[in-house]
C-alpha positions as CSV (number, residue, x, y, z in Angstrom):
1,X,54.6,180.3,86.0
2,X,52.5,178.9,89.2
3,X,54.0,175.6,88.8
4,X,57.3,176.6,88.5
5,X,56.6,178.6,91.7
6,X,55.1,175.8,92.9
7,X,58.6,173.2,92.4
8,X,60.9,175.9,93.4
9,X,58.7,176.2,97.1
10,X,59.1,172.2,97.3
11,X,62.5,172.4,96.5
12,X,63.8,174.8,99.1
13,X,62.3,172.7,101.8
14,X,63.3,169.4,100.6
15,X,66.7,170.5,100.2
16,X,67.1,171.9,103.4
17,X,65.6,168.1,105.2
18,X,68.1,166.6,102.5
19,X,71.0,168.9,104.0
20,X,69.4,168.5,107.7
21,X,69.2,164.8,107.2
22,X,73.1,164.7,106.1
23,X,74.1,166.7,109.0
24,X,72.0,164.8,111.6
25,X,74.0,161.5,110.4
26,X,77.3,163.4,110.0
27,X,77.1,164.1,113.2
28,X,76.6,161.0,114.6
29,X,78.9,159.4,112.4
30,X,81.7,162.6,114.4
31,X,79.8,161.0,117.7
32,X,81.0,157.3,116.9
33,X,84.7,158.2,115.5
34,X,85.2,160.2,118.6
35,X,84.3,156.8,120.6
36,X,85.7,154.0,118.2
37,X,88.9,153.9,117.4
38,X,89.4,152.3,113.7
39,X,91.4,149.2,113.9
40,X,92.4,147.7,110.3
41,X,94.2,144.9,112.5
42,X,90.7,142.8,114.2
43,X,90.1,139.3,114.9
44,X,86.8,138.1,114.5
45,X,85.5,136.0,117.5
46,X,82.5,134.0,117.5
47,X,80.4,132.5,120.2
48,X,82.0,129.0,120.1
49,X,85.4,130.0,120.7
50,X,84.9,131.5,124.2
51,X,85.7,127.9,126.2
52,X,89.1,127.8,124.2
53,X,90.1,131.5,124.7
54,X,88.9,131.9,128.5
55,X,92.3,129.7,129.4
56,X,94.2,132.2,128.7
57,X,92.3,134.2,132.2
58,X,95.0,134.8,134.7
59,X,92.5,133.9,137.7
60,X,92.6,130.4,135.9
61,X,96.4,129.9,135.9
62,X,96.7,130.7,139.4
63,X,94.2,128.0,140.1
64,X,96.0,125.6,137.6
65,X,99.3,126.7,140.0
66,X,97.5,125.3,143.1
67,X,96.8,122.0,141.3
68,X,100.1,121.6,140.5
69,X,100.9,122.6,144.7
70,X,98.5,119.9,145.6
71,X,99.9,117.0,143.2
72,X,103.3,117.9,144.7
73,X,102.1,117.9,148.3
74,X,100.2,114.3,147.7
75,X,103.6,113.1,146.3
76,X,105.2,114.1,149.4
77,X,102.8,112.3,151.8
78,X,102.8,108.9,149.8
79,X,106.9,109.3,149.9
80,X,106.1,108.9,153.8
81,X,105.6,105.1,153.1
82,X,109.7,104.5,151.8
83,X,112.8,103.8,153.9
84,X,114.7,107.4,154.5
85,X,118.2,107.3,154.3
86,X,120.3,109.5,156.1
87,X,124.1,110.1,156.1
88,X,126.0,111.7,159.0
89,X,130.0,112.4,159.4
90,X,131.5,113.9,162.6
91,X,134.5,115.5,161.6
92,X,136.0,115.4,157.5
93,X,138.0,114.9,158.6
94,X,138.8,115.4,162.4
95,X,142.3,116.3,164.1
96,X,142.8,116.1,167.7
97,X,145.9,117.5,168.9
98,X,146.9,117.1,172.4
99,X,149.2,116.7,176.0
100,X,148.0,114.7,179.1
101,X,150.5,115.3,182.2
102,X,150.5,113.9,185.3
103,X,153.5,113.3,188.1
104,X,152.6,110.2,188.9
105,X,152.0,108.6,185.4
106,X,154.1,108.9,181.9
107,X,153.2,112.1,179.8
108,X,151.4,111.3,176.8
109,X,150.8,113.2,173.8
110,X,147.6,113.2,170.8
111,X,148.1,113.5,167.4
112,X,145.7,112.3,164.9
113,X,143.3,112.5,162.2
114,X,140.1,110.8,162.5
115,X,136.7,110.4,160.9
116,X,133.2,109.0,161.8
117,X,130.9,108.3,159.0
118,X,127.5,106.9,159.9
119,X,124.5,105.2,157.8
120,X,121.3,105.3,159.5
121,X,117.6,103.3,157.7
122,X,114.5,104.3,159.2
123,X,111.6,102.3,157.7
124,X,108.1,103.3,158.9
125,X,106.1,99.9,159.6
126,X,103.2,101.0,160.9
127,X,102.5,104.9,161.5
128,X,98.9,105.5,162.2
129,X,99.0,109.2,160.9
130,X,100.4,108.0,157.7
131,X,97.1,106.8,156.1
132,X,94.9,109.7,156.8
133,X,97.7,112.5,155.8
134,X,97.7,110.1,152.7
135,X,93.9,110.6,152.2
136,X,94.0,114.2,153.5
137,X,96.3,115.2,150.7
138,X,94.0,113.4,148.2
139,X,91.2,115.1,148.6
140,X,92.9,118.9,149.0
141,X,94.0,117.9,145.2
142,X,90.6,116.8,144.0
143,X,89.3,120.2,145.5
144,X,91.9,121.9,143.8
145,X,91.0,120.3,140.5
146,X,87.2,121.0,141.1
147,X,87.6,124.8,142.1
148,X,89.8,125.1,138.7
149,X,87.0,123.6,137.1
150,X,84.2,125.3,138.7
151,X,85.9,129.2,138.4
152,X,86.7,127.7,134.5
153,X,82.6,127.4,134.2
154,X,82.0,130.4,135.6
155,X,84.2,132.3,133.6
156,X,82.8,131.1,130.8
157,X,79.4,131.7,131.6
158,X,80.1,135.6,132.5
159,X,82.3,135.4,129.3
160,X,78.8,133.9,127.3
161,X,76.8,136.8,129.5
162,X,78.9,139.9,128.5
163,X,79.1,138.1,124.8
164,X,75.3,138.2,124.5
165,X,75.6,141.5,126.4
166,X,78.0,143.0,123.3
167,X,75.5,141.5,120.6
168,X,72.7,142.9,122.0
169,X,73.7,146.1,122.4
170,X,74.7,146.2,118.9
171,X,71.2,145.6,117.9
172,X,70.4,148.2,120.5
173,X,72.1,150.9,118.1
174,X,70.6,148.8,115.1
175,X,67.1,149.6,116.7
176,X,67.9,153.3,117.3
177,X,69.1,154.4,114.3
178,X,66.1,152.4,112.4
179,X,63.9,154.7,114.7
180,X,66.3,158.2,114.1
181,X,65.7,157.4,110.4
182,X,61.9,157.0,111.3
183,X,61.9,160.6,113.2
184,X,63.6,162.4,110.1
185,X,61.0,161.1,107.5
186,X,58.4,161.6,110.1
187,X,60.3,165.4,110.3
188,X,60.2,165.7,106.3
189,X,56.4,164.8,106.2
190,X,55.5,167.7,108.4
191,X,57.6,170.2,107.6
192,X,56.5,169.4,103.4
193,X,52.8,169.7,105.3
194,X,53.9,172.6,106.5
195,X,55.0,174.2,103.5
196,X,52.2,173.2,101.9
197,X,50.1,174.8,103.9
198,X,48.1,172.0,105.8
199,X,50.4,171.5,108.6
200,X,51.3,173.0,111.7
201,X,54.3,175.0,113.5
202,X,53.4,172.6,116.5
203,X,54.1,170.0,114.8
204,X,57.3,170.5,113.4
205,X,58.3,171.0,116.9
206,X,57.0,167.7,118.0
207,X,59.1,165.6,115.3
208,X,62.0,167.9,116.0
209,X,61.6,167.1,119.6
210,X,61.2,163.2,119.0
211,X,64.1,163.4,116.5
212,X,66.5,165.0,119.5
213,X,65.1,162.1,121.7
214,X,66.0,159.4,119.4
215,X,69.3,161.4,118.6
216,X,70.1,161.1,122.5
217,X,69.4,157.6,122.9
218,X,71.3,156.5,120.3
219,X,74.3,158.1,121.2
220,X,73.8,156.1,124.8
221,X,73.6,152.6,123.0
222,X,77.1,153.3,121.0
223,X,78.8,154.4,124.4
224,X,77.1,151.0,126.4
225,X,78.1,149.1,123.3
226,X,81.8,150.3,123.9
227,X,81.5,149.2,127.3
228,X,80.6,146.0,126.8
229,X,83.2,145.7,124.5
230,X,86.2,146.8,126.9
231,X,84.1,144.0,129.1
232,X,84.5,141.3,126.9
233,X,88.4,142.0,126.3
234,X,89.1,142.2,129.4
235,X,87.3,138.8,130.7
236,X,88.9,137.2,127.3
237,X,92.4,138.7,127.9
238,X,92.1,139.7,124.2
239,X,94.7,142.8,123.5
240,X,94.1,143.3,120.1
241,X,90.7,144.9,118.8
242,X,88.1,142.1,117.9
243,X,84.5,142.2,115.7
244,X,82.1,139.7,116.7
245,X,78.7,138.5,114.8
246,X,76.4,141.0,114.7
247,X,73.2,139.5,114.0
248,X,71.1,138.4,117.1
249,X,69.6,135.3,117.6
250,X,68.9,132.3,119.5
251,X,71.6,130.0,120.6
252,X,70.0,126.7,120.4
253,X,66.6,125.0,122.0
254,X,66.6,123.7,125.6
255,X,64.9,120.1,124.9
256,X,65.4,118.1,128.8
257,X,62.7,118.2,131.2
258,X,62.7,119.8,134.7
259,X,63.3,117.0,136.7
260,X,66.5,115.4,134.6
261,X,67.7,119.4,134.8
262,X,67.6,119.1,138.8
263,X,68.8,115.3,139.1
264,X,72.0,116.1,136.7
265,X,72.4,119.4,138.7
266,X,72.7,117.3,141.6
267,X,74.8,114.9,140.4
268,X,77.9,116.6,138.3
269,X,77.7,119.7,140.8
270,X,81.2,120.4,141.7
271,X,80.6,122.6,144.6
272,X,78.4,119.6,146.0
273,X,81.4,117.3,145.7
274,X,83.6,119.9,147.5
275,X,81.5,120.1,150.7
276,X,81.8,116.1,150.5
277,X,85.5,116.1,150.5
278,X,85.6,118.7,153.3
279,X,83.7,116.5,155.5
280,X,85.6,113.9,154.7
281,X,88.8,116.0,155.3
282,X,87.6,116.7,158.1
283,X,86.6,113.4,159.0
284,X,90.2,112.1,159.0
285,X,91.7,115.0,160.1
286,X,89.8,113.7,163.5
287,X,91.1,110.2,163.0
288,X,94.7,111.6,162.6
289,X,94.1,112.7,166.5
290,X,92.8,109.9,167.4
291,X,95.4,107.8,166.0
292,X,98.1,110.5,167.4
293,X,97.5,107.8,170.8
294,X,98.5,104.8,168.9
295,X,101.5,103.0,168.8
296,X,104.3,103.5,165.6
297,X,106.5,100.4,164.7
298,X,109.2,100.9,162.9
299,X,112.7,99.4,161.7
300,X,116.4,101.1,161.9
301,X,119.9,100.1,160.9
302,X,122.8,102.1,162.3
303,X,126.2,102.0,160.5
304,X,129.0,103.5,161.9
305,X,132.2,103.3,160.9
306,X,135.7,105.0,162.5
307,X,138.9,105.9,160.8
308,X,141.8,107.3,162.3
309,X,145.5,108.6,161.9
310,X,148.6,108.7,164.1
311,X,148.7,108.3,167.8
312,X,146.0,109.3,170.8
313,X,147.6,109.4,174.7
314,X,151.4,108.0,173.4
315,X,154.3,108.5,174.8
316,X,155.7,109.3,171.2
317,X,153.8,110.2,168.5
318,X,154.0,107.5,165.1
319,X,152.4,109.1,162.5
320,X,152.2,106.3,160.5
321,X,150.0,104.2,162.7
322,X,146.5,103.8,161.3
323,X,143.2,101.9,162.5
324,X,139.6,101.7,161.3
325,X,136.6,100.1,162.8
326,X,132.6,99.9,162.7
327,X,129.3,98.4,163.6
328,X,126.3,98.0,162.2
329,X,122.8,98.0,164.7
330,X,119.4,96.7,163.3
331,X,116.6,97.2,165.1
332,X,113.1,96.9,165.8
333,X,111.3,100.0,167.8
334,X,108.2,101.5,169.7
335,X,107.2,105.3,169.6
336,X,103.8,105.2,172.0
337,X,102.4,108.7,173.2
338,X,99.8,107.2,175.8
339,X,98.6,110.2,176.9
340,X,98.5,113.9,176.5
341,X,96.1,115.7,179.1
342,X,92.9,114.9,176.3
343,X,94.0,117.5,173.9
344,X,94.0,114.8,171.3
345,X,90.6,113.4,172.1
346,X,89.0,116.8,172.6
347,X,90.9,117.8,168.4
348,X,89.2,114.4,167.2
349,X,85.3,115.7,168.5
350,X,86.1,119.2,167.2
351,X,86.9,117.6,163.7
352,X,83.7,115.6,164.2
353,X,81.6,118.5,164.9
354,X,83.0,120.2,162.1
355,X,82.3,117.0,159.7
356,X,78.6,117.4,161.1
357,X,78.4,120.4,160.2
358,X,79.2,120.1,156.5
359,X,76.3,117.8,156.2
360,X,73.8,121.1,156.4
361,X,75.6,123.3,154.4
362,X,75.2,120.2,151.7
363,X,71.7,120.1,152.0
364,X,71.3,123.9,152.2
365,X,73.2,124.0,148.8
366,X,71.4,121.3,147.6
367,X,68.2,123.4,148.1
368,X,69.7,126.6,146.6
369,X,70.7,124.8,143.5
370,X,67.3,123.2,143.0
371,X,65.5,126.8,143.4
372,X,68.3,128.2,141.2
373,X,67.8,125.0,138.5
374,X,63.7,125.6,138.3
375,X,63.9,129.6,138.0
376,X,66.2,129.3,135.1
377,X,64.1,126.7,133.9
378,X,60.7,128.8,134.1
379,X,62.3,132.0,133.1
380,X,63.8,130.3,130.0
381,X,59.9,129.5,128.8
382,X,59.0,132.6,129.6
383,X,61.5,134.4,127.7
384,X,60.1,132.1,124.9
385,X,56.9,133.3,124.9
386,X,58.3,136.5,124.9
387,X,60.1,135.8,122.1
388,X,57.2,135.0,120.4
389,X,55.1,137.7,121.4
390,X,57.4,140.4,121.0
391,X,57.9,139.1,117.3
392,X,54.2,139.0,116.5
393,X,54.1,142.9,118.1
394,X,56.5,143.8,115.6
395,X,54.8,143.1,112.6
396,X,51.4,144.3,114.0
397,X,53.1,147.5,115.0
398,X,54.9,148.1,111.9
399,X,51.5,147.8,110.1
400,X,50.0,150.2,112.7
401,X,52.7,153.2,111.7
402,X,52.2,152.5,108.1
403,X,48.5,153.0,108.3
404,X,48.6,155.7,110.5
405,X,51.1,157.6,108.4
406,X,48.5,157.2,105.6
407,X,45.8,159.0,107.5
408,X,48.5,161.9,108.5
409,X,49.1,162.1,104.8
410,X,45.2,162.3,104.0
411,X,44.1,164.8,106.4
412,X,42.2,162.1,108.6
413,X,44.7,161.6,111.8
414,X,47.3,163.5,113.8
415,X,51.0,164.0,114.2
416,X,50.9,162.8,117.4
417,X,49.3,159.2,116.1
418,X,52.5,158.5,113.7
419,X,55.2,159.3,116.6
420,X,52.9,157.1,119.4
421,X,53.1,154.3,116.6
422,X,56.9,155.0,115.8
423,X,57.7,154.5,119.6
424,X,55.6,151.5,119.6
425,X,57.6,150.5,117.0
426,X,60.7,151.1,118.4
427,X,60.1,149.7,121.6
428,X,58.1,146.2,120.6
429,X,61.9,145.8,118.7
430,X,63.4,146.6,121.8
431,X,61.0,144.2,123.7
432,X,62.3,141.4,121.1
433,X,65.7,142.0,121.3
434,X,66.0,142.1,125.2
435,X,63.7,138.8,125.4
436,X,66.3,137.2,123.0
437,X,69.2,138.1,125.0
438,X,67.6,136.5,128.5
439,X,66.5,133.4,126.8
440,X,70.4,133.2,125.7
441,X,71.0,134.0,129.3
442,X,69.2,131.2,130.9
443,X,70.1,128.5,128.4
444,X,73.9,129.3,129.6
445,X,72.6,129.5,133.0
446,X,71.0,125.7,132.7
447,X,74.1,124.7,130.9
448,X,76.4,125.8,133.8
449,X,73.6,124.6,136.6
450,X,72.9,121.4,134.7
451,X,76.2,120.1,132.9
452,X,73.5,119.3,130.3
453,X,74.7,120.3,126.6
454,X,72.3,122.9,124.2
455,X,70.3,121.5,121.5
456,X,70.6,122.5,117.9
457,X,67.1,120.8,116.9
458,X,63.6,122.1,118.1
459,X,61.5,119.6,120.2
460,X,59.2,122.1,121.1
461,X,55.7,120.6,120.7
462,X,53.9,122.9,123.1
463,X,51.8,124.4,120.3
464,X,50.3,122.3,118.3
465,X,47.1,123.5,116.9
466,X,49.8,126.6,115.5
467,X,53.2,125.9,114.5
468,X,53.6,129.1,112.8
469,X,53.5,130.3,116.8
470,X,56.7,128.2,118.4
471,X,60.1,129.2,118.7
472,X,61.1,126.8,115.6
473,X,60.1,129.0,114.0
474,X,62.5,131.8,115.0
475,X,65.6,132.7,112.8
476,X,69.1,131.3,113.8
């Protein structure tokens, strides 16, 4: 009779944590349908594939458009070195009607239909503007080609960052509800202490309390992993709904010392090579107005050509009588503009000035890029060790909550212990998973400062004595 009393007490408890349990993920389960829409219809998208989907970004096709401006407007200035061709007609024809009367002469009379067709060549020999408009427009494209390719890398880096971003905080839920689970055993213990009558009141409302906690952060994660969702459709241009891999982990191993990182920085940096062709843009902008005082040769050839109809000042008109002539002018000419009041000379040391002045914001970039190169360099090896670290916290933690929760069983340590152990826990996996996502960060970061390509096989040889300790080591 007492044991039966005894399995019916247990019962009633366990049941209602059993029910409690179901409603606490119910709940949540309510929370996430209210905030996910269900989408049979998803693509899957993985990591690789965000170079090849970022063209379709609408900033990038209007930079493509100015390419295709600048290629046009290069054509135009190399046309500048061809004959032009021009055709001009006075009248298509022309009628002059007419009376001329005087008392001293004959009257005479007009009648007639004329035209005046003309052919003119104009052949630029030697135009000093020519060349430098030439090389002006030659460099706009290259910048034009360059800022496409430097907004493309960008893109894709953000694009990589709010990737990383999604996968991480999909772990983020991951973590919190492997902790909610944690606070609902952790509530079951206690209240069965309780009902046995070796627990507390106080401390059912400390797991209930913890429980609420985990409860709330959790439902924060799902709604910043929604976010970063909507932020990765909308960089991608992606319309449709989209599932991505899950899992966490590394991207690759960063195996190329500091110094190649900063001299192939320096090298294949496109905004680098921009300030360049400003200064030299600049450069023969000033020689354009300096050569603006130079003499331009060139050759023309003038046909004209006359055709007429009928009579012009005749006593009588015969309408029959027709005539046609033309001539045909080649020559060789001089345009000089000697002098202009120095507005020409004082344009070509403004030009200069400017051209000087590209030469500091070179170097000052050139400094920026270097501090920018050796951060992301450092912070990557730091984010190793943290890797490492974090992952060796994990497993010493876990072992720290199992043990603890043995002593709560046995009499011999507190409540309070197992849910300072479960945050520990909870946070040493949280501590992983954020040191993950940087050192993801900062290999995209080197990629994009560096032009240097990640690594699929680990170099690392900085611990030797333990091997079991180096990110090799860490899960793909």
């Amino acid at each position: 009779m007492l044991r039966k009393l005894i399995n019916t007490t247990l019962f009633i408890p366990l049941s209602f944590l059993v029910t409690f349990q179901q409603s606490i993920l119910s709940e949540n389960k309510n929370f996430i349908d209210e905030i996910i829409l269900e989408n049979e219809d998803k693509i899957f998208i993985d990591h690789q594939e965000i170079k090849n989907l970022i063209n379709d970004n609408d900033e990038l096709k209007s930079l493509k458009e100015l390419i295709l401006a600048s290629t046009f407007n290069l054509s135009s200035k190399i046309a500048k070195r061809y004959p032009s061709l021009d055709l001009q007609a006075n009248g298509l024809p022309k009628y002059v009607a007419g009376r001329n009367y005087n008392d001293n002469s004959i009257t005479t009379k007009t009648s007639q239909f004329s035209a005046n067709p003309s052919l003119n060549i104009k052949w630029d020999l030697i135009d000093p503007l020519r060349g430098p408009e030439i090389k002006i427009a030659r460099e706009n494209l290259k910048i034009a080609r360059n800022n496409y390719e430097i907004k493309r890398k960008d893109l894709i880096q953000e694009a990589s960052s709010r990737f990383h971003k999604y996968q991480k905080s999909t772990q983020d839920i991951v973590n919190k509800r492997f902790a909610l689970d944690l606070s609902i055993t952790t509530l079951e213990n206690a209240q069965a202490k309780l009902d046995s009558g070796i627990g507390t009141k106080f401390e059912i409302l400390e797991a209930d309390a913890q429980l609420s906690r985990d409860k709330q952060e959790l439902n924060e994660k799902i709604i910043e992993n929604q976010i970063n969702k909507i932020s990765v459709k909308e960089i991608l241009n992606i319309k449709e709904d989209f599932e991505i891999k899950k899992e966490q982990h590394i991207m690759g191993y960063w195996n190329h010392k500091l110094k190649k990182n900063i001299n192939s920085g320096l090298e294949k940096n496109l905004s680098l090579q921009n300030i360049s062709l400003q200064q030299s843009i600049k450069k023969n902008e000033a020689n354009s107005f300096l050569n603006s005082n130079k003499p331009k040769i060139y050759i023309s050839n003038s046909l004209s050509t006359t055709f007429d109809k009928g009579d012009s000042l005749a006593v009588e008109i015969d309408p029959s009588k027709y005539g046609s002539s033309y001539t045909n002018t080649i020559s060789l000419n001089l345009s000089w503009n000697i002098f202009n009041g120095g507005q020409n000379k004082n344009s070509y040391k403004s030009r200069e000035a400017g051209a000087r002045g590209e030469k500091y914001s070179y170097n000052n970039l050139k400094n920026i890029l270097k501090n920018n190169i050796t951060k992301a360099y450092l912070n990557l090896k730091l984010n190793k060790e943290k890797i490492l670290t974090t992952s060796k916290e994990i497993s010493s933690t876990k072992e720290s909550l199992r043990l603890s929760r043995l002593r709560y069983d046995v009499g011999i340590s507190t409540l309070k212990d197992v849910l300072v152990r479960q945050k520990e826990l909870s946070d040493a996996k949280s501590k992983n998973i954020n040191a993950i996502y940087n050192y993801n960060l900062n290999l995209d970061e080197l990629k994009r400062l560096t032009f240097l390509e990640i690594s699929n096989n680990c170099l690392d040889n900085d611990n030797k004595t333990k091997q079991t300790e180096s990110i090799c080591n860490i899960p793909r």
